[in-house]
N, C-alpha and C positions, 0 to 999 in steps of 0.2 A: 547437553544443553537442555535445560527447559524451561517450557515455554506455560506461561500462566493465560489461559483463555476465559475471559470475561462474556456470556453474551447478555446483552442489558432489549430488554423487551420493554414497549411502551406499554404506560400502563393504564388497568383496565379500563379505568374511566375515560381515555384521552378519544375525542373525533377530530380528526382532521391531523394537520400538520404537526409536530412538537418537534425539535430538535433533540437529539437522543444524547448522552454525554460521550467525550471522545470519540463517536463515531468521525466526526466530520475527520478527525488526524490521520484515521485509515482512508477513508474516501480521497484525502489530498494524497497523501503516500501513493495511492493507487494511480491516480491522475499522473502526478509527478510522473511514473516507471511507464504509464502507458506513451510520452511524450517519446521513447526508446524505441527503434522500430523492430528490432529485435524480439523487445518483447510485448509489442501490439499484438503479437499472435504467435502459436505453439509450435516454433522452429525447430526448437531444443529435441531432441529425441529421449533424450535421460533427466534425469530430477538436478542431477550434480551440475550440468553442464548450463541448465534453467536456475539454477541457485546462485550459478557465478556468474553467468547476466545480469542479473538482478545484484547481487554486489558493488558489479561493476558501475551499475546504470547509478545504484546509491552513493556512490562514492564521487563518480563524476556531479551529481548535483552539488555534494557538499561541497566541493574543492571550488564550485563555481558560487558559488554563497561567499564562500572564504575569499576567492578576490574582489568583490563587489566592495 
């Protein structure tokens, strides 16, 4: 699998606040998974086991979108 990482830097001229493009999608995704109490904090001992929480945690939103 891979994976394409974009990092987008404000730019030079900007002071103050400016909204950065598709950041906010990560910030909410992140939001979303931390609602999860599992993975509010580093239970997981291994990478694989913290990847399938977060699966899990992705899937239960969607499914919950889907009956609304």
């Amino acid at each position: 699998m891979k994976t394409a990482l974009e990092i987008v830097s404000p730019p030079a001229t900007q002071k103050g606040f400016a909204i950065l493009p598709k950041r906010w999608v990560v910030e909410r995704s992140f939001a979303w998974l931390g609602n999860y109490r599992r993975l509010s904090k580093d239970y997981e001992e291994g990478i694989p086991a913290s990847e399938g929480m977060i699966y899990l945690a992705s899937i239960h939103c969607l499914l919950k979108r889907l009956t609304v």
